[in-house]
N, C-alpha and C positions, 0 to 999 in steps of 0.2 A: 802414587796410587795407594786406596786404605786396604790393609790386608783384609781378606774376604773370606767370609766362613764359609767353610766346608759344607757339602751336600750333609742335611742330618740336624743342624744347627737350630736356633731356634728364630732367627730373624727372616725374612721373606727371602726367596731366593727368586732370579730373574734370571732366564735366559732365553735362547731363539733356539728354531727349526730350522735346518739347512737341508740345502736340496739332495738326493743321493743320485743323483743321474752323471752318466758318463761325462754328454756335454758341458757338465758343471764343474767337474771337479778343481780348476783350479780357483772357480769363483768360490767353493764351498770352502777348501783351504783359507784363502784370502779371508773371508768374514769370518773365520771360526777365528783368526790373528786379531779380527777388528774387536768380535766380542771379548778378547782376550785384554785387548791393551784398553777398551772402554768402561769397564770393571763391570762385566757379567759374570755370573755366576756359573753359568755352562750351557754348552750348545749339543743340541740333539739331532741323531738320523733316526730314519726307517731303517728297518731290518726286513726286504724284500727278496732273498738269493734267487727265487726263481724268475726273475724277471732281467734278462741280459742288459737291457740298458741300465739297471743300476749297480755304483760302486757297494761292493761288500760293506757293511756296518762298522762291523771292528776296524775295519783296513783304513775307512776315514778317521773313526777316533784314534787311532796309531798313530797316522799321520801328523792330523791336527793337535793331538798332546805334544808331540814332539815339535810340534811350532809355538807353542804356547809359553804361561811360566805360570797362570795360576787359578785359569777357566778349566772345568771340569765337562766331560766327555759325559755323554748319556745316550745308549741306543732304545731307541724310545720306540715302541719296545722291543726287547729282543725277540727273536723267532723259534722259540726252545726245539722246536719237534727238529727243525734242522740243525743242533746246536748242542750235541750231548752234555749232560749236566757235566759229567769228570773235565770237560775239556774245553766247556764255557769255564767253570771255574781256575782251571791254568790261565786261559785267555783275560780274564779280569784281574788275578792276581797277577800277572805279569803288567799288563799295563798299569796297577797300578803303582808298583816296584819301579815301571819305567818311567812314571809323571808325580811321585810322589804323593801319590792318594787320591789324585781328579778324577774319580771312574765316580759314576752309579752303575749298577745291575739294574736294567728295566727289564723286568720277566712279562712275559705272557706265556698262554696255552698253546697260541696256534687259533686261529681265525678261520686264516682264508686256506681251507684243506683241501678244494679243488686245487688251488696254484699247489700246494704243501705238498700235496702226492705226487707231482710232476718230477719232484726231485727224487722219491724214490724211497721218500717215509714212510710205514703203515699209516694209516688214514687211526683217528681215534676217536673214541665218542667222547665228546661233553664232561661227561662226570668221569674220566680214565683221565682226559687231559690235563682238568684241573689237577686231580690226585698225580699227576706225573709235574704238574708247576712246582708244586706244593713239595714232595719229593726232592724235588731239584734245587730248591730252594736250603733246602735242610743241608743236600748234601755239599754243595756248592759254599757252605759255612763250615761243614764240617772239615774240606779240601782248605781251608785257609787259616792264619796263624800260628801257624806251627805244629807241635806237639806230637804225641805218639801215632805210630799206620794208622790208618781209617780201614775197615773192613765193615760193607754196609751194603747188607741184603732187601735192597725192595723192591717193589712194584714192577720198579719201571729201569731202576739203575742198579748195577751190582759193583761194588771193588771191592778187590782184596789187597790187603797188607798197603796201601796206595799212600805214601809221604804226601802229606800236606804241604804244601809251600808255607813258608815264616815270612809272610804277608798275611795284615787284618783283611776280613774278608771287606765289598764295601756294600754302602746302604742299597736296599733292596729295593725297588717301588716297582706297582704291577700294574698292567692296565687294565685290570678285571673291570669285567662288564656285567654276568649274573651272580646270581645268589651264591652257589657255590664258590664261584671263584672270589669272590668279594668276600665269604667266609675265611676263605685261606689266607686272603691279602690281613683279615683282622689278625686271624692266630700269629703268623711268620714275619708281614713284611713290614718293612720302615717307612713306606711312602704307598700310596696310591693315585694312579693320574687316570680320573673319569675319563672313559672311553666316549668316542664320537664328538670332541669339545663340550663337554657338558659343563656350566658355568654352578656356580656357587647359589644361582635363582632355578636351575633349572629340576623340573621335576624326577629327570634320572638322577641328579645330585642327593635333592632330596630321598629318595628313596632309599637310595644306594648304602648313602654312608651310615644307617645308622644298622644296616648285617654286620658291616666292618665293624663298628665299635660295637655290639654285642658278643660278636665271636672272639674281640680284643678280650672282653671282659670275663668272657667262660673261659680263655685261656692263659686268666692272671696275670692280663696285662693291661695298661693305662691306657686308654682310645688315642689319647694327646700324642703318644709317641707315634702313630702311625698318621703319619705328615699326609695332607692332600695337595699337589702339585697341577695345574691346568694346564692344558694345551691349552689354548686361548687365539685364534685367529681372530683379527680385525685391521680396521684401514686407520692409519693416523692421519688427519686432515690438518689443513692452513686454521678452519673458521670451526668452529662449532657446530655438528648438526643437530636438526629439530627434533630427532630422536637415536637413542642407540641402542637400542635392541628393533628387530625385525617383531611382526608380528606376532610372531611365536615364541615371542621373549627371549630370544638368541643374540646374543654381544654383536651388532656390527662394528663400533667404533666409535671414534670421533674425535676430536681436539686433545691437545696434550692436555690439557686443563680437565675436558670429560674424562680419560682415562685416570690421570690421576686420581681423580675424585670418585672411580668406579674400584679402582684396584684398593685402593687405600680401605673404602668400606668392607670392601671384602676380605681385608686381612683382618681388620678390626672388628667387621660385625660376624666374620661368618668362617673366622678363624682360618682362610685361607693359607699354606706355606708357602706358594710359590708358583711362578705364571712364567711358560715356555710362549713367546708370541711367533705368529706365523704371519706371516703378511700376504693381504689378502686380495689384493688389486696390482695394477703396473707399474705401481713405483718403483725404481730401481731399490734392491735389495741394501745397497749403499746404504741411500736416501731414510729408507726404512730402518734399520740398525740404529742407524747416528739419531733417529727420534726418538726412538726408544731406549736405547741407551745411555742416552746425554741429556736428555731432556723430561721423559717419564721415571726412569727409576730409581734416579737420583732424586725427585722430588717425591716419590713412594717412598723409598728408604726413610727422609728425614720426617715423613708425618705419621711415621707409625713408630718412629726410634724411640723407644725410652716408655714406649705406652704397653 
């Protein structure tokens, strides 16, 4: 198998969505091993604690790193308000000391604050949340690589005198979805993953990306480094369909041949980084993997190589 660049790099990366439910977990183990030995680039969970039928986030990418040798974990995305910055960043520095480098950091704000408060968090507005991502973000870089105590008074996180771990911190990507938050993902982060599946045609895309690359640029930084990554759910079919997008211009799918020839444009016309797929009908997850794996991203990989 060809050694695989790192979450960051500049070639397209490919991975899957796995399930986080109890029922699952040894199916989610099992394809996280398949996207492993298939040469994906890394497989992603939900970060839902308040809902008991699903497994903890981290506890699967623990898991699954430790089954692994060179696919990278992503919780896609994490759930900061339950997730204090000091002790996300031991958690990511640790795994990634444990698997030699395979983590991304997915931050978010905090979404869904009905479920959020059940656990027992204050509730936060909007413009506090993002300033507490953004925050967490800073500090969570600052907890990693080594070097002298960290002592850092803000907003939302306090330490004092606090040893960094002599672990690189790893790449950051966010699921911002407004203005604000899409501001901060321009200043901080290294990736951004369009919330709600929003494609590369779509008008949230449009919109979106171009806060992130103004706020890259007010904050002396290149737009290009801050990678776009897609969730991307659709169905791989036998035959070719008549069309793939729905009405509303939404990806439904279609033949290895259609996707190729959709993924491929969109790294090359519309400068995409990298496509998480979720499968989006009853085929067995097997079934689904092994198409996408073995048959779409090997033929992505070599039509955009060298271009």
């Amino acid at each position: 198998m060809a050694e695989r660049e790192r979450p960051g790099g500049t070639r397209p990366l490919f991975g899957i969505g796995l399930s986080t439910a109890v029922r699952d977990a040894a199916r989610t183990l099992r394809l996280a091993a398949q996207a492993d030995e298939r040469g994906l680039d890394l497989f992603t969970v939900s970060d839902h604690p308040y809902f008991g039928g699903r497994l903890d986030a981290y506890a699967i990418v623990g898991a699954a790193l430790g089954r692994t040798s060179s696919v990278a974990g992503l919780v896609n995305v994490t759930n900061l308000p339950s997730r204090p910055a000091p002790m996300l960043a031991r958690t990511v520095t640790s795994l990634s000391a444990l698997s030699g480098g395979r983590v991304v950091l997915g931050m978010g704000a905090g979404g869904s604050w009905d479920h959020i408060t059940r656990l027992g968090v204050p509730r936060l507005a909007p413009g506090n949340a993002v300033r507490a991502m953004e925050e967490a973000i800073t500090l969570v870089r600052a907890l990693s690589g080594g070097g002298r105590p960290v002592t850092f008074d803000g907003e939302f996180y306090q330490v004092t005198e606090l040893e960094p771990a002599p672990v690189a911190a790893p790449p950051v990507w966010t699921g911002s979805v407004g203005p604000r938050s899409l501001a901060a993902t321009g200043r901080v982060a290294d990736g951004w993953i369009p919330g709600h599946a929003a494609d590369w045609l779509s008008e949230r895309y449009r919109t979106s990306r171009p806060v992130i690359d103004e706020a890259a640029v007010a904050a002396g930084r290149d737009p290009r480094d801050v990678a776009t990554v897609y969730n991307l759910p659709g169905i791989i079919t036998s035959a070719p369909l008549s069309r793939t997008r729905d009405g509303d211009g939404r990806w439904i799918g279609g033949s290895v041949e259609q996707w190729v020839e959709e993924l491929t444009g969109a790294v090359l016309e519309h400068g995409a980084s990298g496509f998480v797929h979720f499968g989006a009908d009853g085929t067995p997850a097997d079934v689904t993997l092994g198409r996408w794996a073995q048959e779409i991203v090997p033929a992505v990989r070599e039509a955009v190589a060298g271009r």
